[in-house]
N, C-alpha and C positions, 0 to 999 in steps of 0.2 A: 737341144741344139742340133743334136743330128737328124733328129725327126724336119728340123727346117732348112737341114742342107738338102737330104734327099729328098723334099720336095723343088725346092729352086732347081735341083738338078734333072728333075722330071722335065718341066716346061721353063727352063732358060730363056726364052725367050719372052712370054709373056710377064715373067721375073723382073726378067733386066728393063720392061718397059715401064710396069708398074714402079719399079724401082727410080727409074730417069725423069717419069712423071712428077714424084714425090718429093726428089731432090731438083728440080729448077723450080716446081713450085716455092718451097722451102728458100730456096738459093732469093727468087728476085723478091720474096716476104720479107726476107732479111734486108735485099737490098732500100726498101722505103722504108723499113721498122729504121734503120741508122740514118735517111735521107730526112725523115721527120724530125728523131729527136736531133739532130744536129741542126737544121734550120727553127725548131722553136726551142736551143738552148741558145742559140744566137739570138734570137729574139727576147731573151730574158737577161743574158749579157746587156744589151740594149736597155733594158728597165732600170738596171740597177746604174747605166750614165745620166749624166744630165742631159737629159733628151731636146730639152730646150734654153737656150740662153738666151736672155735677154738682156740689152746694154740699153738704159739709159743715157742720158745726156749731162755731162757733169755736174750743172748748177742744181739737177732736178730734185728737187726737197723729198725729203723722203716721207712724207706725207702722203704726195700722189706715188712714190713705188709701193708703200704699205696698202696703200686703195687697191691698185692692181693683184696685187699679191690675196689679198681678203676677197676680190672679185673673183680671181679663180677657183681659190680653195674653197669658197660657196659653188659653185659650180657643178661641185663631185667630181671632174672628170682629172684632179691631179693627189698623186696619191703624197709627195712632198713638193715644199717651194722652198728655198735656202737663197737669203739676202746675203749678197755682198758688199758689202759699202768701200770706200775709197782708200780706206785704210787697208784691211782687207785684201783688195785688188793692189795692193802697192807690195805689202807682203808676200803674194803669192809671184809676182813679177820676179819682184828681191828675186825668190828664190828658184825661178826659173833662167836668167841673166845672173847668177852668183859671181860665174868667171867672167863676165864683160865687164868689167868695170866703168866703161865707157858710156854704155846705154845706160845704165843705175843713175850717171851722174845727169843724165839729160831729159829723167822722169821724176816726177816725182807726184805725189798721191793725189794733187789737187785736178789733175788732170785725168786720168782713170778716172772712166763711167763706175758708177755702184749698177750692179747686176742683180737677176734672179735667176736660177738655178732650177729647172718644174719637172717635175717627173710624173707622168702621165702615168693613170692607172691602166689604159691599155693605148697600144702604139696609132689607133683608129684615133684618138682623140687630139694626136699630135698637129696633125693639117688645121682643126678647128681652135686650136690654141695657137699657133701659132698665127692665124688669121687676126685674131684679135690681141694681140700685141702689138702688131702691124698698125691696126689702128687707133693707138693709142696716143698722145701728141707728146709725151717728152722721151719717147723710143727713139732711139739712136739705132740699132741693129737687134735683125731676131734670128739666130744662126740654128739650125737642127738639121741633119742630117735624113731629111726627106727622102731624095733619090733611096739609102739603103733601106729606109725602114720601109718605103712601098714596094720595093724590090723583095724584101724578104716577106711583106704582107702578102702580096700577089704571091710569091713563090709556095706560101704555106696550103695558102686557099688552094693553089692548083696542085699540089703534093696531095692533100686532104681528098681531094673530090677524085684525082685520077685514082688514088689509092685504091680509097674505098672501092671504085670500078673495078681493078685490076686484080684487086684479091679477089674479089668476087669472083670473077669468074675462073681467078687460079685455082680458085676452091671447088668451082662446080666440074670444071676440065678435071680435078685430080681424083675427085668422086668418082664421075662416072667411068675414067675408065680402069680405075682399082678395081670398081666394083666389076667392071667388064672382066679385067683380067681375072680375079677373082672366081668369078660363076664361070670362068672355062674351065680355070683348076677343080673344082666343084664338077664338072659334067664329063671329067676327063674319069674320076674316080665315082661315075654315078652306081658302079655294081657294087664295088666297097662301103659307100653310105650305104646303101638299101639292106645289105647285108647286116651292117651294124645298128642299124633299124630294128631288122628282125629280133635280132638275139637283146633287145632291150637297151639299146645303146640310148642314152639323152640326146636330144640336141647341143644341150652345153658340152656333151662330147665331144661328139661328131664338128662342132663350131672349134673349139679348143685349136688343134692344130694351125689354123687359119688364121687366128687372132693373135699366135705366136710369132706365126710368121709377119702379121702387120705391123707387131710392136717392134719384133726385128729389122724391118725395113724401115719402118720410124724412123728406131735410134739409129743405123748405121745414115741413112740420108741426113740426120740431126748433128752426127757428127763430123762427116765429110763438108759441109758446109758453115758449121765452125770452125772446121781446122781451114780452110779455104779464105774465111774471111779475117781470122786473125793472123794468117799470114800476108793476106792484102793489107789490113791496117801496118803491121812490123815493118811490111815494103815500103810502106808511101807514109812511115813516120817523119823521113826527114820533108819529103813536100808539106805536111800538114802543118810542121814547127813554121815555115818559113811563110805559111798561107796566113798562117794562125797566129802568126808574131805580132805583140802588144796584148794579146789574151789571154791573159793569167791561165782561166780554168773556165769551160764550160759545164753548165749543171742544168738538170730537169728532172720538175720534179714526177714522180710517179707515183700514183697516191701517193699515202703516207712518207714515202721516203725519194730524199732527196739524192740523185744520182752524179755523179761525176763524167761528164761525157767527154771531155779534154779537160788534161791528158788520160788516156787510155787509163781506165781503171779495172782492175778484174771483176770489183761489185759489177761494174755495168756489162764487162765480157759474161760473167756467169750467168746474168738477168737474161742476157739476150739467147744464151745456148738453153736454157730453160724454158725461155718462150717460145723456139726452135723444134724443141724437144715435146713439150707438150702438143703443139700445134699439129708437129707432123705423125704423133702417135692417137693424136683424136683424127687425123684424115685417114690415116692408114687403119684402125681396128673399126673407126667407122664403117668403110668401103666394106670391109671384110663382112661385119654385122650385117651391114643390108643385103650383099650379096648370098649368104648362107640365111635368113632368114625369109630372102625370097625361094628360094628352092626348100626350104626345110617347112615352108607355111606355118610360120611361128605367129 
């Protein structure tokens, strides 16, 4: 540790640039790693409602809803369909109107459409089901929530494609100039490597110092922008309850394991300081590597 103070304290400056690189790279990584999973945990919220309804006409026999219902689920494109029949819809009424007594008495089950309930194996397939419903002749209404589900489609796609651009190139801006900063600290101490050359020193030596200090500027930019961004989440907790009101819990899954993304979990706080952590310790001992193995001719 003192070997990589008194080096940052040699060239401070190229330090603290390297350093500021490393941490807004790190910083806006973070910001689309949480802008993702929050917009395709909402997207899976969405899977698990009834993405589309459809109302029948109340005489209509359910013969032809059963047809329709068999005509989707042949389809492939719906992963469940859940029949509501008159009874049913008169039940769930009941018990949404419990304290009107008024309206209970001026409904009653014969009048309530029987329903289908379809839940799409992906949100793409909702406009083409929903199209055909539409054209069905004892449909009464086909209700789905279109406007959000192409607002969050379109918003993933363009999250997805800016992303992947934008790391890109935060990853090639933080390379190159580690590594710049890097190979000045290296030319700054060229009479000391050559020296330690002579008397038999390794490259794994001579490198050592350097990759200390990478993994050091790693972890500390790894930390400073997790203590940063769970103090932005702690701030804008009460906006998020009130954004977020009527949604129990948001989840995504990641391989294997299924994560909690609302409300605030620490499984997913620690996933993210880990993927922080490793990220910005393969860009920073990376830089260092290429930098010292181009001057060391490894």
């Amino acid at each position: 540790m003192k070997e990589i103070i008194i080096s940052i304290r040699r060239t401070p400056y190229q330090s603290l640039a390297g350093f500021l690189v490393l941490f807004f790279s790190l910083f806006l990584s973070s910001v689309l790693f949480i802008s993702l999973s929050f917009v395709n945990s909402l997207l899976n919220y969405l899977e698990t409602r009834p993405q589309v309804t459809v109302y029948f006409q109340p005489k209509t026999p359910e013969s032809n809803i059963f047809k329709v219902r068999d005509d989707l689920s042949a389809s492939g494109k719906t992963l469940s369909i859940k029949y509501i029949n008159q009874n049913q819809a008169y039940d769930i009424y009941k018990n949404l109107n419990k304290d009107n007594p008024l309206l209970l008495e001026m409904v009653s089950a014969d009048i309530l459409p029987p329903s289908l309930e379809i839940f799409a194996k992906k949100p793409v397939y909702l406009p083409e089901i929903a199209e055909y419903l539409k054209k069905q002749g004892d449909v009464d209404e086909v209700q789905y929530q279109k406007d959000i589900v192409d607002r969050l489609l379109s918003l993933t796609n363009i999250l997805r494609k800016s992303s992947l651009i934008f790391f890109s190139y935060l990853l090639l801006m933080s390379i190159i100039v580690l590594t710049t900063t890097t190979s000045f600290k290296i030319a700054l101490k060229k009479e000391e490597i050559e020296l330690l050359r002579l008397i038999g020193a390794s490259n794994t030596y001579i490198r050592r110092p350097y990759i200390k200090e990478a993994l050091f500027m790693g972890t500390t930019a790894a930390g400073l922008t997790f203590f940063i961004f769970t103090g932005g989440f702690l701030y804008a907790n009460t906006f998020l309850k009130g954004y977020l009101a009527g949604i129990p819990n948001l989840t995504l899954d990641f391989f294997t394991i299924k994560l909690t993304i609302w409300p605030l979990d620490i499984i997913f706080l620690l996933l993210m300081f880990l993927l922080v952590l490793t990220f910005g310790c393969i860009i920073a001992v990376g830089s260092s590597y290429l930098a010292t193995r181009k001057y060391l001719k490894v």
